[in-house]
Biopython code that builds the backbone (N, CA, C, O; Angstrom):
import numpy as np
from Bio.PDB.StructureBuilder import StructureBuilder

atoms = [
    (1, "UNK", "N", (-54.983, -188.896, -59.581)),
    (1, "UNK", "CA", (-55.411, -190.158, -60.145)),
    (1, "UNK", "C", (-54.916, -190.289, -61.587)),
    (1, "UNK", "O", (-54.430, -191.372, -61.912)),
    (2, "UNK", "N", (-55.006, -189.056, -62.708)),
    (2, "UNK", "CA", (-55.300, -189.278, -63.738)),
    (2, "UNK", "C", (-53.421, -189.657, -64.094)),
    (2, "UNK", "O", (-52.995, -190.592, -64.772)),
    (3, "UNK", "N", (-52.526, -188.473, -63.301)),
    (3, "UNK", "CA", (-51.028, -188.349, -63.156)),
    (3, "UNK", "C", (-50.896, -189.722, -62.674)),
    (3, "UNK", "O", (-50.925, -190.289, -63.766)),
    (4, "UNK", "N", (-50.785, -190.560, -61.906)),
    (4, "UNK", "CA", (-50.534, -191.834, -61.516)),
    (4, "UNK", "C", (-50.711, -192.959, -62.228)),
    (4, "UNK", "O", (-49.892, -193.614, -62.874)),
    (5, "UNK", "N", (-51.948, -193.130, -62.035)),
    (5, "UNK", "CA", (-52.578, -194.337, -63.079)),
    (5, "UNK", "C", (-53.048, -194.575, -64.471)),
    (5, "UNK", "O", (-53.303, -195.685, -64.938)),
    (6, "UNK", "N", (-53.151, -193.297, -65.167)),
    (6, "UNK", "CA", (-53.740, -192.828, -66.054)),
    (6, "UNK", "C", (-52.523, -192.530, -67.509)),
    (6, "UNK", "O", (-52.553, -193.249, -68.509)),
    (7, "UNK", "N", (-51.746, -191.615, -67.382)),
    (7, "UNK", "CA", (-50.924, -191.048, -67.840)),
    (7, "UNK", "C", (-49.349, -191.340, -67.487)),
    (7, "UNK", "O", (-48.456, -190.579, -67.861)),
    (8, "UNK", "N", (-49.146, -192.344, -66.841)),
    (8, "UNK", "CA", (-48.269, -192.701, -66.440)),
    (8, "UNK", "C", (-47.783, -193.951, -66.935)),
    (8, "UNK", "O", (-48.326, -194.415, -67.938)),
    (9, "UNK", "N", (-46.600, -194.728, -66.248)),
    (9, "UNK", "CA", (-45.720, -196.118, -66.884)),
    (9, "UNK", "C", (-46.471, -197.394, -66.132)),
    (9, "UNK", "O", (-46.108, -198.570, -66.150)),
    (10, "UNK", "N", (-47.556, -196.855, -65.505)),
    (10, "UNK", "CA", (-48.687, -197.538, -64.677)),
    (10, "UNK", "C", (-49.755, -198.060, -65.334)),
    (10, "UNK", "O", (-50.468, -199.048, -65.157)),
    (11, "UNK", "N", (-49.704, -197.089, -66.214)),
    (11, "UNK", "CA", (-51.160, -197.068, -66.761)),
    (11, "UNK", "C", (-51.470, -198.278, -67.436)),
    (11, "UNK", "O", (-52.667, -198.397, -67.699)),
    (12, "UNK", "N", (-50.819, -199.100, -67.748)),
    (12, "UNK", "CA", (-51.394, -200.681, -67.715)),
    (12, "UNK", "C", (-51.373, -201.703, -66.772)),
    (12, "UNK", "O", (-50.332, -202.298, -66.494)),
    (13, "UNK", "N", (-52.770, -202.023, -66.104)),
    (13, "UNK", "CA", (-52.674, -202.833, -65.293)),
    (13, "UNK", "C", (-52.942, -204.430, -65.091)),
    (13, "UNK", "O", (-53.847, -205.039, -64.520)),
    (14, "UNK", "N", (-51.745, -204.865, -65.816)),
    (14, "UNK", "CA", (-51.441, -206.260, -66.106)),
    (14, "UNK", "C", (-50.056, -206.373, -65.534)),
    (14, "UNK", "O", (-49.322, -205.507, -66.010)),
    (15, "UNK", "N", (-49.349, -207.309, -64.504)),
    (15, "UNK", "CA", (-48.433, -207.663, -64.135)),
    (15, "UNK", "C", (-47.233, -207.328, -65.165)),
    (15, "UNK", "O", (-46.265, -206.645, -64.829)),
    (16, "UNK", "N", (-47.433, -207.996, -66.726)),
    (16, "UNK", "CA", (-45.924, -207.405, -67.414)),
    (16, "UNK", "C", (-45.811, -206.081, -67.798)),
    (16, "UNK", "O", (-45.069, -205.662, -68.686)),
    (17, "UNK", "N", (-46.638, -205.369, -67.039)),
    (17, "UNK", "CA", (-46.368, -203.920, -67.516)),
    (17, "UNK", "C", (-45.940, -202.689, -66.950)),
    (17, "UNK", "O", (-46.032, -201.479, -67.152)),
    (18, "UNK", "N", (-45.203, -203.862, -65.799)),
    (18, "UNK", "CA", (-44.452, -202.941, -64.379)),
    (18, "UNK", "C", (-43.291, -202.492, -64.568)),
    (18, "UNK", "O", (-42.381, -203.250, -64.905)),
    (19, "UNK", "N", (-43.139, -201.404, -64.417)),
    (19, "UNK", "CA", (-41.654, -200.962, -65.112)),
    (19, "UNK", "C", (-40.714, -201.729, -64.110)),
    (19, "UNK", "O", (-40.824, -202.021, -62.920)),
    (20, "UNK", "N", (-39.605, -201.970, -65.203)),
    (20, "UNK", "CA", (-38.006, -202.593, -64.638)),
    (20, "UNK", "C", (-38.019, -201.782, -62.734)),
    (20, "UNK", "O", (-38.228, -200.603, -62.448)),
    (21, "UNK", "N", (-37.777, -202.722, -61.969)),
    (21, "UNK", "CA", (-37.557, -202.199, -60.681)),
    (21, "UNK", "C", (-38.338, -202.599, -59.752)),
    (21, "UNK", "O", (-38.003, -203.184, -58.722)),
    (22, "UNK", "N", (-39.926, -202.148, -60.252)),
    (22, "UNK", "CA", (-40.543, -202.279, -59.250)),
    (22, "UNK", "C", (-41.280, -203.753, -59.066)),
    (22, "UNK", "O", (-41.266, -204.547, -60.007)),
    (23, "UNK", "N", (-41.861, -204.050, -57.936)),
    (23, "UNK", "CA", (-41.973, -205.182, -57.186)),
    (23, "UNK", "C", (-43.470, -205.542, -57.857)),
    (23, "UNK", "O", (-44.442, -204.820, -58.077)),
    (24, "UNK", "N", (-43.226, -207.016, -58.092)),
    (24, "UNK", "CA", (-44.864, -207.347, -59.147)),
    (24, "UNK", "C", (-45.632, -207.810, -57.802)),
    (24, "UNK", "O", (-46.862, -207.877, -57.810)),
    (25, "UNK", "N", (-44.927, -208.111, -56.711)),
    (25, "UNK", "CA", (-45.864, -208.524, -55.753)),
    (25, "UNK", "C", (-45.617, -207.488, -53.786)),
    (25, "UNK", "O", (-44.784, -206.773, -53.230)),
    (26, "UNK", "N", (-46.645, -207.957, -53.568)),
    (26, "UNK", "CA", (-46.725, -207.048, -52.099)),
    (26, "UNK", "C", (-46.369, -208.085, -50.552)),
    (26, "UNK", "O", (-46.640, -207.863, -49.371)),
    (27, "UNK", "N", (-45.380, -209.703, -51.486)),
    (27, "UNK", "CA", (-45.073, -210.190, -50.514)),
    (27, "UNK", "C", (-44.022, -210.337, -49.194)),
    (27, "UNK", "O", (-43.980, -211.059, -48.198)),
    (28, "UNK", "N", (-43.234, -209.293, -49.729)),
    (28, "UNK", "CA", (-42.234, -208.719, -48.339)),
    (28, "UNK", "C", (-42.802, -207.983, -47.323)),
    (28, "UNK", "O", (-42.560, -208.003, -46.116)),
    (29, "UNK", "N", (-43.745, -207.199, -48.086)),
    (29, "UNK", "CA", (-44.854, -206.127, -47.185)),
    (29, "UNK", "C", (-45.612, -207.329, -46.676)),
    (29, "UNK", "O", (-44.551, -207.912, -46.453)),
    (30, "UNK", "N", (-46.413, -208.109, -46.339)),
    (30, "UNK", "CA", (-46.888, -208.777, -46.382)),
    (30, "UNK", "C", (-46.032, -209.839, -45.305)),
    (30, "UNK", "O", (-46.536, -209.971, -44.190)),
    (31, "UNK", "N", (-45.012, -210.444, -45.544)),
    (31, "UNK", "CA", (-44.682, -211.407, -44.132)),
    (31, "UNK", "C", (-43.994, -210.521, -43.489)),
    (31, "UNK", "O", (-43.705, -210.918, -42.360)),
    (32, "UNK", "N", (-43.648, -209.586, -43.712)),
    (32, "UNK", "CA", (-43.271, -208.471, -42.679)),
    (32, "UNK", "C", (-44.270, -208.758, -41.269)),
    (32, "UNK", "O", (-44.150, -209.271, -40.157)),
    (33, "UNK", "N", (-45.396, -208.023, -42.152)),
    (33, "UNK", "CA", (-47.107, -208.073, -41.392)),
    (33, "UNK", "C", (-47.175, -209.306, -40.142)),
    (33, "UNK", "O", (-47.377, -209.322, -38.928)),
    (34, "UNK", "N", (-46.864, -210.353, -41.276)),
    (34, "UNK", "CA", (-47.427, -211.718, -40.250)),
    (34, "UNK", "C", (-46.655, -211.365, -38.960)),
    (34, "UNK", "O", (-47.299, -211.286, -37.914)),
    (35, "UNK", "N", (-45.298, -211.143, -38.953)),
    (35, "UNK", "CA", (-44.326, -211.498, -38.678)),
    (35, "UNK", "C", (-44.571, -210.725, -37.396)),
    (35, "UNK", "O", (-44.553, -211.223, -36.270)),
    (36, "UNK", "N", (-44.847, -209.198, -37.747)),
    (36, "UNK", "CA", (-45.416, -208.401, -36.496)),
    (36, "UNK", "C", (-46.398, -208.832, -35.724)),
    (36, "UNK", "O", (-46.246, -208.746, -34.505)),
    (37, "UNK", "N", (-47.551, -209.359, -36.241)),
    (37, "UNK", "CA", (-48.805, -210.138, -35.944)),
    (37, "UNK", "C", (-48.553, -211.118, -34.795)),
    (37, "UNK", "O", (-48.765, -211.034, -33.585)),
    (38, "UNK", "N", (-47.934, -212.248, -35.712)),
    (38, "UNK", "CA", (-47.287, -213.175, -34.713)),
    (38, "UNK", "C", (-46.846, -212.758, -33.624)),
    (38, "UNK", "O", (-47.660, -212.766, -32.700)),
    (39, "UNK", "N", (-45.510, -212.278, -33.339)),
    (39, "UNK", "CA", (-44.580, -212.010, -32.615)),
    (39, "UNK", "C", (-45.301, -210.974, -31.418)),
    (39, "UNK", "O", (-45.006, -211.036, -30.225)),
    (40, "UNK", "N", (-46.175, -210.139, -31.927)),
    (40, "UNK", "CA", (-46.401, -208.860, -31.178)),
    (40, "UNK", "C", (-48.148, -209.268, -30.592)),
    (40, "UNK", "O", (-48.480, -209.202, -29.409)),
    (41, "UNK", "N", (-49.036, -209.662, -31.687)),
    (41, "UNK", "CA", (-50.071, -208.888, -31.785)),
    (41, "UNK", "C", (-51.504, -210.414, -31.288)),
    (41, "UNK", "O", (-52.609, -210.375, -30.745)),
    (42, "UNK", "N", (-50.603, -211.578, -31.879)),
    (42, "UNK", "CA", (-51.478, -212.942, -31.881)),
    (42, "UNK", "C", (-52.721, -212.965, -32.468)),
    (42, "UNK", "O", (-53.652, -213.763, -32.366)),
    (43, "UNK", "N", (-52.538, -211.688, -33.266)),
    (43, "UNK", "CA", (-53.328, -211.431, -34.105)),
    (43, "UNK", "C", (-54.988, -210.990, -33.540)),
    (43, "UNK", "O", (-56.048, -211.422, -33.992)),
    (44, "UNK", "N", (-54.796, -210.048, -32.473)),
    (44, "UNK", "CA", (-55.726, -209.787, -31.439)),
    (44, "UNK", "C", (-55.799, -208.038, -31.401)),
    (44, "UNK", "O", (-54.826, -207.321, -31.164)),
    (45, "UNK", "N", (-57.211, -207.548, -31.696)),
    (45, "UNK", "CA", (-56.882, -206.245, -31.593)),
    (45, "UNK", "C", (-56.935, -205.529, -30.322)),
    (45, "UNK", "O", (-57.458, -206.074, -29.351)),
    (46, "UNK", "N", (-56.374, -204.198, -30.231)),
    (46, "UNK", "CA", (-56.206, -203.404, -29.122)),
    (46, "UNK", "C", (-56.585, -202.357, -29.335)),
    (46, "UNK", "O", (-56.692, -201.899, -30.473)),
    (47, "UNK", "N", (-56.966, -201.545, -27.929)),
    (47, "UNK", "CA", (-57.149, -200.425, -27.680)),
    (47, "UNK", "C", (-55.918, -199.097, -28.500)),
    (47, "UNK", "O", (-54.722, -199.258, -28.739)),
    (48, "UNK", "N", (-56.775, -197.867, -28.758)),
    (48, "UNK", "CA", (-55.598, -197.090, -28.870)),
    (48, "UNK", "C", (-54.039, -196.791, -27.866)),
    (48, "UNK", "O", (-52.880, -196.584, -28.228)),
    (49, "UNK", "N", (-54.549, -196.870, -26.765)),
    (49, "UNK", "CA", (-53.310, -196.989, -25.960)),
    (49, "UNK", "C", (-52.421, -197.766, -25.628)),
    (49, "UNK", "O", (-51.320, -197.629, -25.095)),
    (50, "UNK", "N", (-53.174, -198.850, -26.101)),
    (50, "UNK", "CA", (-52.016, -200.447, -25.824)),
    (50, "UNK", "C", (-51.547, -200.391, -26.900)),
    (50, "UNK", "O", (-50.334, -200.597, -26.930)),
    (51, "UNK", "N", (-52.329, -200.063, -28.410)),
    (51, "UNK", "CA", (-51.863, -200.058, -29.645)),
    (51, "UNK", "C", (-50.833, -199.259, -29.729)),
    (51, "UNK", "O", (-49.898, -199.682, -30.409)),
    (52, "UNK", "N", (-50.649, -197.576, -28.933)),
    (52, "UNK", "CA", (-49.212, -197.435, -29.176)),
    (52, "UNK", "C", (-47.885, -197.665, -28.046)),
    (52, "UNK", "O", (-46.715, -197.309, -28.189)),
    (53, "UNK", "N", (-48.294, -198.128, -27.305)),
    (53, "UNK", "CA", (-47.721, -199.040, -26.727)),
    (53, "UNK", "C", (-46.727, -200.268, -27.252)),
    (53, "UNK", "O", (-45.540, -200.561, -27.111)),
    (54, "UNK", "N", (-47.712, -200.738, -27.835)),
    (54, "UNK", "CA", (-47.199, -202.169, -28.938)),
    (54, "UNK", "C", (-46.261, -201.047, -30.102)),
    (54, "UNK", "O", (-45.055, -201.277, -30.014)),
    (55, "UNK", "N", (-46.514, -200.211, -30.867)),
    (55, "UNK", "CA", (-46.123, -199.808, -31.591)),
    (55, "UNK", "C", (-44.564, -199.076, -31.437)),
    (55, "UNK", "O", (-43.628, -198.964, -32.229)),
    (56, "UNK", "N", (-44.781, -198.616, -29.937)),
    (56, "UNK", "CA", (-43.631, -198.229, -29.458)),
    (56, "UNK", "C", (-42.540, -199.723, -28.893)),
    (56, "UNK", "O", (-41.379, -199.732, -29.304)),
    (57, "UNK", "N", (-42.750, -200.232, -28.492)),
    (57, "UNK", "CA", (-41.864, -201.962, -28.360)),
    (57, "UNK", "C", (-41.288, -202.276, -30.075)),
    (57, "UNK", "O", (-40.112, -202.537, -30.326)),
    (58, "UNK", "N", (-42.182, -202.200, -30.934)),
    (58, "UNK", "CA", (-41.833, -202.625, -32.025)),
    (58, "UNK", "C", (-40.667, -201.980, -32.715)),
    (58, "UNK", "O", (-39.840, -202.560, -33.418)),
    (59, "UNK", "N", (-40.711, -200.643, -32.408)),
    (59, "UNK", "CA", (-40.075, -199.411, -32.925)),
    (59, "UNK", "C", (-38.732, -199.939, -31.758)),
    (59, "UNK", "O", (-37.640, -199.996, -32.324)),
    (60, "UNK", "N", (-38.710, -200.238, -30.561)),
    (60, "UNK", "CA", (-37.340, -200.163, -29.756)),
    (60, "UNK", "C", (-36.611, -201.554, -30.445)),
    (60, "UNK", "O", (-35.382, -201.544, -30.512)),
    (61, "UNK", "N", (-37.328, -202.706, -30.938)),
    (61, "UNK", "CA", (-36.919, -203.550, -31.137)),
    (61, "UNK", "C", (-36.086, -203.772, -31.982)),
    (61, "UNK", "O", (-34.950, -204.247, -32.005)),
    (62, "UNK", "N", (-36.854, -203.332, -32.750)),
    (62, "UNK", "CA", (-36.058, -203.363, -34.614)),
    (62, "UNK", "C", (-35.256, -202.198, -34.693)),
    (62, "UNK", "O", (-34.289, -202.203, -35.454)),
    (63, "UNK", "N", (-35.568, -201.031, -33.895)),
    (63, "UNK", "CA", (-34.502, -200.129, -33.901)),
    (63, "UNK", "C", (-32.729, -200.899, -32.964)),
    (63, "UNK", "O", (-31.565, -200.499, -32.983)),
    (64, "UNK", "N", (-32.992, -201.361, -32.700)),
    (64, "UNK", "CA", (-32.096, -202.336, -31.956)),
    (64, "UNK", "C", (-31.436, -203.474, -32.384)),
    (64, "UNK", "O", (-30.296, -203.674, -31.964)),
    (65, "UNK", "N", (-32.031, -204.366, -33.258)),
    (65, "UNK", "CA", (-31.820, -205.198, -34.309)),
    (65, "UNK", "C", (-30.828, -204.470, -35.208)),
    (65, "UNK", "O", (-29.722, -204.794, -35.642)),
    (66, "UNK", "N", (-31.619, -203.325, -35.353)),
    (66, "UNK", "CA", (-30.877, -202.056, -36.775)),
    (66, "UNK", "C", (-29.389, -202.112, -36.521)),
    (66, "UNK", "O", (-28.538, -202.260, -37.398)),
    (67, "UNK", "N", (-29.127, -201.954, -34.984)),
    (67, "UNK", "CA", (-27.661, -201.265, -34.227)),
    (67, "UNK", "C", (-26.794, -202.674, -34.566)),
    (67, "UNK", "O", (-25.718, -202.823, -35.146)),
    (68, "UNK", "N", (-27.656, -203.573, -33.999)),
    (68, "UNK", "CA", (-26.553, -204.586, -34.034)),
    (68, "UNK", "C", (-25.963, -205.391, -35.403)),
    (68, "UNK", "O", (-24.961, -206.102, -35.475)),
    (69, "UNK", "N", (-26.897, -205.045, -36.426)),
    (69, "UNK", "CA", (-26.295, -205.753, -37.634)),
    (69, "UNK", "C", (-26.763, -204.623, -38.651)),
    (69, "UNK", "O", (-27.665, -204.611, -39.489)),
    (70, "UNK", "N", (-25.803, -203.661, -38.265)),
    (70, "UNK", "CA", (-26.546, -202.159, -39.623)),
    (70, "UNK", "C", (-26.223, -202.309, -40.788)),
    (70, "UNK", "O", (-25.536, -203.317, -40.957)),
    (71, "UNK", "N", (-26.426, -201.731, -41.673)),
    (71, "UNK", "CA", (-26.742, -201.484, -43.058)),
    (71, "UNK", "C", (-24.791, -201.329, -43.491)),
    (71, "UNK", "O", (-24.071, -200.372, -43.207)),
    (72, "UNK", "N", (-24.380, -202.637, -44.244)),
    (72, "UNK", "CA", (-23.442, -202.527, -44.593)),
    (72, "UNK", "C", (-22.744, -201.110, -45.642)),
    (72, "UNK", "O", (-23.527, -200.444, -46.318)),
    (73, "UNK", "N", (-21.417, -200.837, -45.647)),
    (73, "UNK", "CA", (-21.713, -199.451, -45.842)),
    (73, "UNK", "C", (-20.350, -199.779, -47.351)),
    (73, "UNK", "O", (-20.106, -199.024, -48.291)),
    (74, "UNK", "N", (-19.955, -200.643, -47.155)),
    (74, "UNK", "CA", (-18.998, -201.197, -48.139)),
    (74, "UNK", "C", (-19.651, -202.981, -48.468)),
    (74, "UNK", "O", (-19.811, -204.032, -47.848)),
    (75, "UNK", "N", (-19.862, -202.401, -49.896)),
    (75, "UNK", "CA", (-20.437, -204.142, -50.765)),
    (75, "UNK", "C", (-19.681, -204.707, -51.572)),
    (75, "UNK", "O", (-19.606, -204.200, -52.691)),
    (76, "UNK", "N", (-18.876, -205.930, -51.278)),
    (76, "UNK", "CA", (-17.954, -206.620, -52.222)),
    (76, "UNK", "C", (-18.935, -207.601, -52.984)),
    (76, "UNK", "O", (-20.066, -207.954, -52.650)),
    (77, "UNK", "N", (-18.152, -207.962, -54.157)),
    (77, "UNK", "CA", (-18.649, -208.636, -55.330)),
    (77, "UNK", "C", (-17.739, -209.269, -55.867)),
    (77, "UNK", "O", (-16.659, -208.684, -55.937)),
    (78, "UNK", "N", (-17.842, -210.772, -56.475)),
    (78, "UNK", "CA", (-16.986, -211.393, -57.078)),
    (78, "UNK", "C", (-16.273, -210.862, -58.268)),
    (78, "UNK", "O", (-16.687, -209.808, -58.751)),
    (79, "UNK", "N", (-15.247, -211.464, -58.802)),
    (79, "UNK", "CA", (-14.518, -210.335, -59.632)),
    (79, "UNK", "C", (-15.498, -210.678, -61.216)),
    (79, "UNK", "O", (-15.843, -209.859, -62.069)),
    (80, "UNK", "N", (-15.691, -211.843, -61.183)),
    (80, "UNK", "CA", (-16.820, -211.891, -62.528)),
    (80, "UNK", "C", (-18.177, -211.242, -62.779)),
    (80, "UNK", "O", (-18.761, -211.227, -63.862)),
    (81, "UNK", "N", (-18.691, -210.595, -61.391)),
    (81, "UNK", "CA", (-20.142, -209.887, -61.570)),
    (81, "UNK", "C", (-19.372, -208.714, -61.605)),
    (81, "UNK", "O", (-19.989, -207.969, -62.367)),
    (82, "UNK", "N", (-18.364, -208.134, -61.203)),
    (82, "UNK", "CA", (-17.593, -206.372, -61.945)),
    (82, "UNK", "C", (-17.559, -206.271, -63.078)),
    (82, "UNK", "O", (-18.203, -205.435, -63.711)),
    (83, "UNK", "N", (-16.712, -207.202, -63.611)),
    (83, "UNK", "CA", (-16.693, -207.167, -64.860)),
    (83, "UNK", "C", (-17.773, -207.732, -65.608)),
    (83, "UNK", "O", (-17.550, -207.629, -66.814)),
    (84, "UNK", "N", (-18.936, -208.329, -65.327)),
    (84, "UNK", "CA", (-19.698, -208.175, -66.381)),
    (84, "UNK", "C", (-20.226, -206.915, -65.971)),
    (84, "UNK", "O", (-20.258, -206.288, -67.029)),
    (85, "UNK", "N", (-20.616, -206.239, -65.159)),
    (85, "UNK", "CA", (-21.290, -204.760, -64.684)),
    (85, "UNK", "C", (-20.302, -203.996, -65.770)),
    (85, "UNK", "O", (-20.929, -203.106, -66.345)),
    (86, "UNK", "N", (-19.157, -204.085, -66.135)),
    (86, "UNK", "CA", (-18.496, -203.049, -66.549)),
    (86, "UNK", "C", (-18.729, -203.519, -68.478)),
    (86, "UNK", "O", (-18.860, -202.766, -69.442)),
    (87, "UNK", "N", (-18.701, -204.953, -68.416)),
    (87, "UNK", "CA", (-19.129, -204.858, -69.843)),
    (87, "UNK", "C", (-20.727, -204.522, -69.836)),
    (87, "UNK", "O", (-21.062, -204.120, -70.950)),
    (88, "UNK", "N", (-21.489, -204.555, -69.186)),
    (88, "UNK", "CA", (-22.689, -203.739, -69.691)),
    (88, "UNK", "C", (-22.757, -202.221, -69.730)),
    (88, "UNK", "O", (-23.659, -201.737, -70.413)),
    (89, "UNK", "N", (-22.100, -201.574, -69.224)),
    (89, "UNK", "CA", (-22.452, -200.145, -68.906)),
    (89, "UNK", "C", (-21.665, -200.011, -70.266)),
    (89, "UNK", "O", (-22.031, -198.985, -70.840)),
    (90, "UNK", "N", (-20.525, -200.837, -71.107)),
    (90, "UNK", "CA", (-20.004, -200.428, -72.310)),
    (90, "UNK", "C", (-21.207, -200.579, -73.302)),
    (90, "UNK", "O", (-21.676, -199.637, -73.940)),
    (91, "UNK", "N", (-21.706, -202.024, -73.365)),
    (91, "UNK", "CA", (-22.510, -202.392, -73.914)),
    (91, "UNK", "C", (-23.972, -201.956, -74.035)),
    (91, "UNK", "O", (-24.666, -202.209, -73.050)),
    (92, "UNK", "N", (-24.518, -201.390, -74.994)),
    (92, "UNK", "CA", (-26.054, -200.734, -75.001)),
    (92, "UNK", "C", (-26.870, -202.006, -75.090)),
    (92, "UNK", "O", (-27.936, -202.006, -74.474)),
    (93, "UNK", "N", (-26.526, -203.093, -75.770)),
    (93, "UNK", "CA", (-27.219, -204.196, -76.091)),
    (93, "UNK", "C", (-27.709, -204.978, -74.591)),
    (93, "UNK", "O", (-28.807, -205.508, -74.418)),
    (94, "UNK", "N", (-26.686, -204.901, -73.665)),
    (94, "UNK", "CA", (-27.116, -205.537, -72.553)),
    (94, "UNK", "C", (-27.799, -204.693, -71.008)),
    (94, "UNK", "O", (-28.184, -204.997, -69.879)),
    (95, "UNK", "N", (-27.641, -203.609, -71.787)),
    (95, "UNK", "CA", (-28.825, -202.450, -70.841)),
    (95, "UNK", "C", (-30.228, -202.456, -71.090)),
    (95, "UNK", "O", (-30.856, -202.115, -72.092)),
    (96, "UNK", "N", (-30.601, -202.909, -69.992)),
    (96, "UNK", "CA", (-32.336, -202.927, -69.495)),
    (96, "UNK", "C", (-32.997, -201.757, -70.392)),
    (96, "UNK", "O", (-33.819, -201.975, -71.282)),
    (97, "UNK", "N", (-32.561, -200.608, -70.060)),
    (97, "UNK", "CA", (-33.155, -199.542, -69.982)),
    (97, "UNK", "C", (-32.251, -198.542, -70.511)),
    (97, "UNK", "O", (-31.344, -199.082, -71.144)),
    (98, "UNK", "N", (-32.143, -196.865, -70.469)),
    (98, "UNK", "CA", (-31.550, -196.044, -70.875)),
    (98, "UNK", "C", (-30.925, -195.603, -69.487)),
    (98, "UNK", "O", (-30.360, -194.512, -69.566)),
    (99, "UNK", "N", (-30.896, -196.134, -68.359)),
    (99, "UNK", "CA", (-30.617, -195.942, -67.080)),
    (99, "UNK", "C", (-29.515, -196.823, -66.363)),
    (99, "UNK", "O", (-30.047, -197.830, -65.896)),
    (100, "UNK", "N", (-28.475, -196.785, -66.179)),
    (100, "UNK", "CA", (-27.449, -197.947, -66.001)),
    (100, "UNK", "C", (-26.533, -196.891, -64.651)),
    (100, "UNK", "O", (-25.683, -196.024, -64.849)),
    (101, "UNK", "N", (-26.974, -197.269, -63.619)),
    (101, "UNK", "CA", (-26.046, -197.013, -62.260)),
    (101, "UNK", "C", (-25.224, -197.770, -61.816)),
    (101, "UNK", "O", (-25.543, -198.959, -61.806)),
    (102, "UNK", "N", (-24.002, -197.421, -61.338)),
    (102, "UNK", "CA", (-22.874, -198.281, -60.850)),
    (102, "UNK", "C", (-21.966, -197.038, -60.303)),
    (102, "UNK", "O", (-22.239, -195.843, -60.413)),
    (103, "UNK", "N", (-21.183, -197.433, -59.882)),
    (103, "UNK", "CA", (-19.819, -196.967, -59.435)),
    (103, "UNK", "C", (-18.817, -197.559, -59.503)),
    (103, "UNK", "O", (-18.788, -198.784, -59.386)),
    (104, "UNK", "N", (-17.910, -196.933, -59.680)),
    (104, "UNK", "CA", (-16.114, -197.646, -59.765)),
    (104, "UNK", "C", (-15.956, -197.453, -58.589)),
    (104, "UNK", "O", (-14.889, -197.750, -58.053)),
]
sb = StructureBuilder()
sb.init_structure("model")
sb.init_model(0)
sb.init_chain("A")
sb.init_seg("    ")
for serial, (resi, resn, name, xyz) in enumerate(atoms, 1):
    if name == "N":
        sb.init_residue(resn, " ", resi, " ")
    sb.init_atom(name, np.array(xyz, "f"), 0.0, 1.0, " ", f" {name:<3s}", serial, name[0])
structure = sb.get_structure()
């Protein structure tokens, strides 16, 4: 508790005090949810056995979805967002943070 919330970049809990990155809201998690709800569930509960049942359909589905449109493995970018990426990583003034990832 004390390591997390306490002593940590957490430890203020007011929306502007979320470090660079992380998500101020829980709304992707969230229509994800519906989305399962809807589609799967009609928002009706089940038994443990139908529940993994359902859980297992969900898992073939989206594992399937996954196959057919996977996780691109090469990302192009216009030639003006490179080069500003490359004038920031020169530039300290236009770095967020002390943390600046990229690749050539």
């Amino acid at each position: 508790m004390f390591d997390t919330w306490i002593n940590s970049e957490f430890s203020n809990w007011y929306r502007g005090s979320i470090p660079l990155g992380f998500s101020h809201t829980n709304n992707l998690m969230e229509g994800f949810n519906y989305v399962l709800k809807a589609k799967y569930t009609d928002w009706e509960k089940f038994k443990l056995a139908e529940f993994i049942q359902l859980v297992e359909q969900v898992i073939i589905d989206y594992s399937e979805e996954t196959i057919q449109s996977p996780f691109p493995s090469v990302q192009r970018f216009p030639k003006d967002v490179w080069e500003k990426a490359q004038r920031m990583a020169e530039d300290h003034f236009l770095q967020v943070d002390n943390n600046f990832y990229w690749l050539s």
